[in-house]
C-alpha positions in Angstrom: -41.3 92.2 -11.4 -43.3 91.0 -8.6 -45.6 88.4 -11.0 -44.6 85.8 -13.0 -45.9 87.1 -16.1 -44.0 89.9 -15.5 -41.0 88.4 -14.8 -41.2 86.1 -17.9 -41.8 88.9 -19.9 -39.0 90.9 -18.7 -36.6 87.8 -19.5 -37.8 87.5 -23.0 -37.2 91.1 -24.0 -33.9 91.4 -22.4 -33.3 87.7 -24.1 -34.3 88.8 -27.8 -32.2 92.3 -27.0 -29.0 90.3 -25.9 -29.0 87.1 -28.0 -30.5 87.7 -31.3 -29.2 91.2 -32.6 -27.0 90.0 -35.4 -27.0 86.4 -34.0 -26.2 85.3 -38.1 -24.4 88.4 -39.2 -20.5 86.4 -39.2 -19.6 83.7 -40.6 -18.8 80.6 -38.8 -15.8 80.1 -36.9 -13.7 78.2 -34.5 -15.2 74.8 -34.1 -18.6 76.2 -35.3 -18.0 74.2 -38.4 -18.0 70.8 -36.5 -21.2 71.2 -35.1 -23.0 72.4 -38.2 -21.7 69.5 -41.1 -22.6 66.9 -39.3 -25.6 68.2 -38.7 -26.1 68.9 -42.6 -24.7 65.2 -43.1 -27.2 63.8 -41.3 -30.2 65.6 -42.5 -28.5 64.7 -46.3 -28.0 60.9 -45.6 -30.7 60.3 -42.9 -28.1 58.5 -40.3 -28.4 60.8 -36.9 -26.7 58.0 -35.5 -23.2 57.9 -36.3 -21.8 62.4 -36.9 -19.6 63.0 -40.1 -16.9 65.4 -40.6 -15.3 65.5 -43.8 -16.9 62.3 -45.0 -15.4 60.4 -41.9 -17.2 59.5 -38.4 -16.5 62.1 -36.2 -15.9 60.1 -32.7 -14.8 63.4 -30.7 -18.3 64.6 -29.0 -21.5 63.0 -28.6 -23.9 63.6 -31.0 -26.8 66.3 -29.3 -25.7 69.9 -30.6 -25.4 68.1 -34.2 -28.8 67.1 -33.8 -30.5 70.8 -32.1 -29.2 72.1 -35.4 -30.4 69.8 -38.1 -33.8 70.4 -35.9 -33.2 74.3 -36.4 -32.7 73.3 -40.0 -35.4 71.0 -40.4 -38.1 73.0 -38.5 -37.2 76.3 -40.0 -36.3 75.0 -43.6 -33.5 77.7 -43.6 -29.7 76.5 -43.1 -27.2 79.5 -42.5 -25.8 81.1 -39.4 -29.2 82.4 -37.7 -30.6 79.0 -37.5 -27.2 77.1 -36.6 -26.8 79.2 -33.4 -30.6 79.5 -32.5 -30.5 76.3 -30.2 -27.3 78.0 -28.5 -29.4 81.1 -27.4 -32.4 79.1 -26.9 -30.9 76.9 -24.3 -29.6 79.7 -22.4 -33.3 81.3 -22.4 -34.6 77.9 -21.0 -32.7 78.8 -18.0 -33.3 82.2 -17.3 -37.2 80.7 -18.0 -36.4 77.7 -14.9 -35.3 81.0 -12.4 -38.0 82.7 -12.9 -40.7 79.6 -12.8 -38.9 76.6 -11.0 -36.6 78.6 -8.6 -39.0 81.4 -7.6 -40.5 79.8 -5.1 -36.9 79.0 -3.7 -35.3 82.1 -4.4 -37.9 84.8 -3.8 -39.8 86.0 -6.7 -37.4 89.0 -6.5 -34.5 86.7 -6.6 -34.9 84.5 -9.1 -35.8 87.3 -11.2 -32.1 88.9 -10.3 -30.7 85.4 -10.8 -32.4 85.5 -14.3 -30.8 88.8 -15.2 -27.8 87.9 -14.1 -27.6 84.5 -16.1 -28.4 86.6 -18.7 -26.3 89.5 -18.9 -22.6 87.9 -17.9 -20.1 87.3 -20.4 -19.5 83.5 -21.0 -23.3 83.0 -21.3 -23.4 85.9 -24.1 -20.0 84.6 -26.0 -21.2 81.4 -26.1 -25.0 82.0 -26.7 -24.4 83.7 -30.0 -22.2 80.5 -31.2 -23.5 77.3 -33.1 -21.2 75.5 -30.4 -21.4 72.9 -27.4 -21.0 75.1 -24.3 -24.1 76.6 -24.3 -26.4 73.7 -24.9 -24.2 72.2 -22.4 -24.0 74.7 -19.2 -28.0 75.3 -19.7 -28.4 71.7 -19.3 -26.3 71.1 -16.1 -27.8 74.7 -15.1 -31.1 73.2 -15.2 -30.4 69.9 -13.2 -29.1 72.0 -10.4 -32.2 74.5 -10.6 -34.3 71.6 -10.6 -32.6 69.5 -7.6 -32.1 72.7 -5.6 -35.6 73.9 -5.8 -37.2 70.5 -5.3 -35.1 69.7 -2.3 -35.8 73.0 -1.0 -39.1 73.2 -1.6 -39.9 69.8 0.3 -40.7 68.1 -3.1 -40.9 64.2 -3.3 -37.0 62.5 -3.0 -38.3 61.3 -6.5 -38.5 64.3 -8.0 -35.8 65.5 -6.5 -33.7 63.0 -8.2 -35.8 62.3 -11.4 -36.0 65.3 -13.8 -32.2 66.2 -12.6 -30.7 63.3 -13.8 -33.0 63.4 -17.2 -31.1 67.1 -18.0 -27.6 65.3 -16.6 -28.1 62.4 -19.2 -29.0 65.1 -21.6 -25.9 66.8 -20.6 -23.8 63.3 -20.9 -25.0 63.4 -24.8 -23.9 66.9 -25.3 -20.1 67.1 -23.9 -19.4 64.1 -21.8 -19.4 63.3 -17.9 -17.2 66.4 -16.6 -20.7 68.2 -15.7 -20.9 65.6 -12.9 -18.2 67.1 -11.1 -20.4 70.8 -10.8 -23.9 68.8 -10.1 -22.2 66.4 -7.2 -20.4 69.7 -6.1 -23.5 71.1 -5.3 -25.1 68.0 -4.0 -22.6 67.1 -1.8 -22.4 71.2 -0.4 -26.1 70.6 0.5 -25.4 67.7 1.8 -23.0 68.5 3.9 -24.1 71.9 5.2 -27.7 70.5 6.0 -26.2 67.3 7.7 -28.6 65.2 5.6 -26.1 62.8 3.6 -29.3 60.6 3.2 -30.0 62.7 -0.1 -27.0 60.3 -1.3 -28.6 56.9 -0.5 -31.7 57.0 -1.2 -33.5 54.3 -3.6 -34.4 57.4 -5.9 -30.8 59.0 -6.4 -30.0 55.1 -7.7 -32.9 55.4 -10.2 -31.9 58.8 -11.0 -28.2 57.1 -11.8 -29.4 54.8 -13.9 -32.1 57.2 -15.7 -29.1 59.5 -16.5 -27.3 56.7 -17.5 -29.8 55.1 -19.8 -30.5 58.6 -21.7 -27.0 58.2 -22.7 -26.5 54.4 -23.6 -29.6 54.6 -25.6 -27.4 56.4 -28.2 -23.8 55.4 -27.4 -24.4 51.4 -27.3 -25.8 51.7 -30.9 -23.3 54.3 -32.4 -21.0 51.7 -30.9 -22.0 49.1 -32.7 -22.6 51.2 -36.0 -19.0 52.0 -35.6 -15.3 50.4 -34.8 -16.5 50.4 -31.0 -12.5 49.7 -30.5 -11.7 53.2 -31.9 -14.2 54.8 -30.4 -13.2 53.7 -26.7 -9.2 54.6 -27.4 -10.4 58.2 -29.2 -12.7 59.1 -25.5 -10.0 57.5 -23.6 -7.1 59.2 -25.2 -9.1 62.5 -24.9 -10.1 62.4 -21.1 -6.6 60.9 -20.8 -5.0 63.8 -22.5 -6.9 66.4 -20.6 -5.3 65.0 -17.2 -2.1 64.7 -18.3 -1.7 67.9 -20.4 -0.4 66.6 -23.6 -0.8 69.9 -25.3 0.0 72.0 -21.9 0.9 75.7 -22.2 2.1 77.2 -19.2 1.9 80.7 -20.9 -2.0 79.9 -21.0 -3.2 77.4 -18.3 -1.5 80.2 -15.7 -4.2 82.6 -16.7 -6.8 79.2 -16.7 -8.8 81.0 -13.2 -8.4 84.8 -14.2 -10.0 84.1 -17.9 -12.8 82.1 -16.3 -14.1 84.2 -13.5 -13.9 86.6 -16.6 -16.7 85.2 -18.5 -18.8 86.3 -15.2 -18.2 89.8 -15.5 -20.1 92.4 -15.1 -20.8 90.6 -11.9 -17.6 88.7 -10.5 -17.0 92.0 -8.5 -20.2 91.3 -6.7 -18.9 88.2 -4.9 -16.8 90.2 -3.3 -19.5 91.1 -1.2 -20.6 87.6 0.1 -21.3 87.9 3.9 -22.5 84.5 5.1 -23.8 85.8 8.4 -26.2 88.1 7.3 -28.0 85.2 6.0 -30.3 83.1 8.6 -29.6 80.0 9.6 -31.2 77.6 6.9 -30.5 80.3 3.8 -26.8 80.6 4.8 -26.2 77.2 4.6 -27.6 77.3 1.3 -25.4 80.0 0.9 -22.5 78.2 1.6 -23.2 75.0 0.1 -23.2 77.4 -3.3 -20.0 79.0 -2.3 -18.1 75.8 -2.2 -20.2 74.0 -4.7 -19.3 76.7 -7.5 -15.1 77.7 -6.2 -14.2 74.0 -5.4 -15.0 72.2 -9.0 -14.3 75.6 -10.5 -10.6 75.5 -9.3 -9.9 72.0 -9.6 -10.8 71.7 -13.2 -8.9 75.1 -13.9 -5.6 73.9 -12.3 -5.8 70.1 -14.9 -3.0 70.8 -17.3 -4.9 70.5 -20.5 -8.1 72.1 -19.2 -9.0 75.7 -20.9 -11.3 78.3 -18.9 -14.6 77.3 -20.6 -14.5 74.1 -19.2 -15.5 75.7 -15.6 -18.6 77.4 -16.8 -21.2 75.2 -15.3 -19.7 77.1 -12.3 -21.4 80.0 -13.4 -25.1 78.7 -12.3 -24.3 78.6 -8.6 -22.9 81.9 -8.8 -25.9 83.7 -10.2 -27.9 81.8 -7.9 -25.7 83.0 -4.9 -25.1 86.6 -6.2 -29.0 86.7 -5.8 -29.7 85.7 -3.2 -27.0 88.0 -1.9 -28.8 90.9 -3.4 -32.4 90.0 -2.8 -31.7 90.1 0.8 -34.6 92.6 2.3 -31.2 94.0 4.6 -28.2 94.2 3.1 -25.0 95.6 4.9 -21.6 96.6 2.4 -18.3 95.0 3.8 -16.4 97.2 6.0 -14.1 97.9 3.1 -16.7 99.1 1.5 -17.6 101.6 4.3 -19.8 99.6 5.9 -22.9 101.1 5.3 -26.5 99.7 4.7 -27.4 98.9 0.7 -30.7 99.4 0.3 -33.0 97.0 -1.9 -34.3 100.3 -3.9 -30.6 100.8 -4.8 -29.6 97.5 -5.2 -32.9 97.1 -8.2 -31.7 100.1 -10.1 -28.1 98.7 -10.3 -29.2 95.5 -11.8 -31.4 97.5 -14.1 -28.9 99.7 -15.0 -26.2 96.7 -15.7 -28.4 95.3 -17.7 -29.5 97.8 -20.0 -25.7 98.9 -20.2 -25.7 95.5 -21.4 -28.2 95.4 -24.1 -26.8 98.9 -25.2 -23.0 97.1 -25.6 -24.8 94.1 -27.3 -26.4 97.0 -29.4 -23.4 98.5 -30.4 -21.7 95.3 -31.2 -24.0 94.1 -33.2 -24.8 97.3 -35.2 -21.4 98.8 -35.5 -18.4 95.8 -35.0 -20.1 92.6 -36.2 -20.3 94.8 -40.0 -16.7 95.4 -39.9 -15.8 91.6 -39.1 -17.6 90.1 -41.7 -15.1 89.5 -44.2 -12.3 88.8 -41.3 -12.3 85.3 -42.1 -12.3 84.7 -46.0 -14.1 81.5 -45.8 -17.7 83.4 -47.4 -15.7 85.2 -50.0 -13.8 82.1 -51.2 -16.8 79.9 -50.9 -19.1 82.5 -53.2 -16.3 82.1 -56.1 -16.2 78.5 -56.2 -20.2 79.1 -56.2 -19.7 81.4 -59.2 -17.4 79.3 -61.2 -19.3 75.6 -60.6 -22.3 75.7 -62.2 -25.4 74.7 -59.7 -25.7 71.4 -61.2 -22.3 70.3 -61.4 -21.0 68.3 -58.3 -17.7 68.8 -56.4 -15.5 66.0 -55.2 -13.9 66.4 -52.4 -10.6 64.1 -51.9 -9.9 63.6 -48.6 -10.4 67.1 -47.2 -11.0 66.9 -43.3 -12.4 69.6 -41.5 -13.1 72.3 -43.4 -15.9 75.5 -42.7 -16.1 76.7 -46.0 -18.3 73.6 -46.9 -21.7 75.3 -44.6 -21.6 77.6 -47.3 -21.1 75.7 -51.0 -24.6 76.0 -53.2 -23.7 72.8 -55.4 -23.9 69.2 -54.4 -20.6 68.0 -52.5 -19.3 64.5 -52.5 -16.6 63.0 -50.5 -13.8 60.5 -51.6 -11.5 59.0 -49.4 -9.0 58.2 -51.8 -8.4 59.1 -55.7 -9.9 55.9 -56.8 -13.5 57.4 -55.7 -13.5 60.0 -57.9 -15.4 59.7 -61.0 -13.5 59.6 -64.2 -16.1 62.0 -65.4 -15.4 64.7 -62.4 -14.9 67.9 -63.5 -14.3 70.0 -60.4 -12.1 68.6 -57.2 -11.4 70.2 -53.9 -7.9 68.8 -52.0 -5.8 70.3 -49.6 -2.1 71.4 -50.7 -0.5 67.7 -50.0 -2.4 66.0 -52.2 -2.4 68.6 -55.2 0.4 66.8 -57.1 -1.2 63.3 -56.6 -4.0 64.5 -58.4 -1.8 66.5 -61.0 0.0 63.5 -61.5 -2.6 61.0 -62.3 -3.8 59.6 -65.7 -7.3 58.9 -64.5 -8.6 61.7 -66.1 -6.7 61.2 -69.7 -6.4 63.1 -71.6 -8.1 65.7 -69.6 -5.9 67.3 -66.7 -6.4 69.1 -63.6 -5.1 72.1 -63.3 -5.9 74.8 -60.2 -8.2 77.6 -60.4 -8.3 78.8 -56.3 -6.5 78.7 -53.1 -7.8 79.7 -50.0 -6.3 79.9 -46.8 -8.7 80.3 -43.9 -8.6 81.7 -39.9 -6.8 78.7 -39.1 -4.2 79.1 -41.8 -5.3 75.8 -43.7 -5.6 75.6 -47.3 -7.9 74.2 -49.8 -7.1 74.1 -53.4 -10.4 74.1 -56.8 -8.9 72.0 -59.5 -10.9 71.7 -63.0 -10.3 68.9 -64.9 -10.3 69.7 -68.8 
């Protein structure tokens, strides 16, 4: 892989063999659902201002994953699970794209191709890569402001453009999760900093701009949704959340104890590679580029593992200084093994056929998942099988009300036209077909507002949460 068109070709293949084998084979799960309604909403109503779950604004996350996938939707003109996790695995081939291009020059054309593989191949990248979720979207975006500031700086680039297109994939960032990114950019910034004795990088006119690009790129959609919205609510629900991540309202010992073991999980295969960082075999300028990544990735990686209400995927932004250390590490022309390893020289013919051979132990796994596991989990979660009788039993052209129903998955996957309805009052006299949740069943039951029809219910499902929707026909 000593060309760039080689490189880039080798990432794309091992990309399309990882990420897209049976990328739409299971049905949406977890908080899958969250991304992909509103998404749907706002393709439906036209408003890409203001996400809707359920019928209500949804004032949790900012808005950028919901829009990647009514773009998936739009552009393709297909809406199921392929197109709802595309941008996931697309985002995560953008980076292994920046190694190979932006960083090569930085890393070595041998190392940034490593570091691509690498990025590639570990565990919390492929998890979340195959999901219609934020972390992906979100890691590849703070993974592409540190590529970016990294290579610049090191490269000898303009301050400017040191600054500028980070902070454009950091406000980026702040739409799709929030500020916590900050914490693994500045980590890295400050290492460098630090380690080169050149704290002018902080104050300089161009970092300010770069603030206030960053900045901008997010108020251009938060000041409006504000206003669209009870800006009062909004400010309590993002306070309440950052608040409650601090102070671990929902704190588990049983879990946040295993917080660090479960994250430096989602870098295996290669987390037993760090074991063999040796900062002095490094010269003098490359091993304090070394070291800034060592403390840039463990210091933020810690610290946001030991906040009581943090969980491990929270850390993952940690996981682009690590593959950029772990190769430079390996692309080293002379590499010696720690003395509890024996000692003895690793040579770079050796040290190409292992990440070879890791990855292509990786596509085989991804392989067998896909072909041979992801078939016999289809049905694990009910929500398709319910959603294809309610399909069956309301004709195409009849809509469904929905009273009330929060967050539920099973609605990616209903044919007929759905209508929300905060309160009874909303539904139609004329309705035939309703969807509540248990609580509200004999409210419904009870009412006259359908004399002298009456509800009565057809279907229960209960799904991987354990929360129940009910079909009622009124006749």
């Amino acid at each position: 892989m000593t060309s760039r068109p080689q490189a880039l070709i080798v990432v794309l293949l091992l990309w399309a063999a990882i990420y897209l084998p049976g990328l739409g084979s299971l049905p949406i799960k977890g908080e899958e659902g969250r991304r992909i309604l509103p998404a749907i909403s706002m393709i439906e109503s036209g408003d890409y201002l203001v996400p809707e779950v359920g019928g209500n604004a949804y004032f949790s996350k900012p808005p950028l994953i919901n829009w990647l996938i009514a773009a998936s939707f739009k552009v393709s003109e297909v809406r199921n699970e392929w197109t709802a996790r595309l941008p996931s695995a697309l985002s995560v081939l953008l980076v292994a794209i920046a190694f190979v291009t932006i960083a090569r020059a930085t890393l070595s054309p041998l190392g940034s191709s490593f570091a691509a593989i690498i990025w590639l191949t570990n565990a919390g990248m492929i998890e979340k890569g195959r999901l219609a979720e934020i972390e992906a979207v979100y890691v590849s975006l703070t993974a592409l402001a540190i590529i970016c500031w990294l290579s610049f700086w090191k490269s000898n680039r303009s301050i400017w453009f040191v600054w500028v297109p980070a902070s454009i994939f950091l406000g980026l960032g702040w739409l799709a999760k929030g500020p916590l990114h900050l914490i693994f950019f500045y980590a890295i910034v400050i290492g460098v900093s630090w380690q080169s004795r050149n704290w002018r990088l902080l104050f300089h006119p161009a970092h300010l701009a770069g603030i206030l690009l960053m900045l901008g790129i997010f108020a251009a959609w938060a000041i409006p949704f504000a206003h669209a919205t009870n800006s009062t609510l909004v400010a309590t629900k993002w306070t309440n959340q950052f608040s409650g991540r601090l102070t671990g309202s929902d704190f588990k010992f049983s879990s946040w104890i295993f917080n660090i073991p479960r994250g430096l999980a989602y870098f295996l295969p290669w987390t037993i590679f760090l074991l063999l960082i040796r900062f002095d075999e490094f010269q003098s300028d490359r091993r304090q580029l070394a070291r800034a990544l060592a403390w840039g990735a463990a210091a933020p990686f810690v610290l946001v593992n030991l906040v009581p209400g943090a969980l491990p995927r929270y850390a993952m932004p940690a996981l682009l200084p690590a593959c950029w250390l772990l190769a430079m590490i390996l692309a080293q022309p002379d590499f010696i093994l720690p003395g509890w390893l024996g000692g003895k020289p690793f040579s770079l013919q050796a040290r190409k056929r292992m990440v070879a051979a890791i990855a292509i132990i990786v596509v085989i796994g991804t392989g067998i998942y896909s072909l041979a596991i992801v078939p016999q989990l289809r049905n694990r979660f009910g929500i398709k099988q319910f959603a294809d009788q309610i399909n069956h039993a309301v004709p195409l052209d009849e809509p469904i009300y929905a009273l009330d129903p929060n967050y539920q998955p099973i609605f990616f996957y209903l044919k007929g036209k759905l209508i929300y309805a905060d309160q009874l009052n909303e539904v139609p006299a004329e309705a035939r077909f309703l969807l509540v949740r248990p609580e509200r069943e004999q409210e419904v039951i009870e009412s006259n507002r359908w004399a002298p029809r009456q509800p009565h219910r057809i279907m229960r499902s209960s799904d991987y949460r354990k929360e129940s929707i009910l079909l009622l026909k009124i006749e």
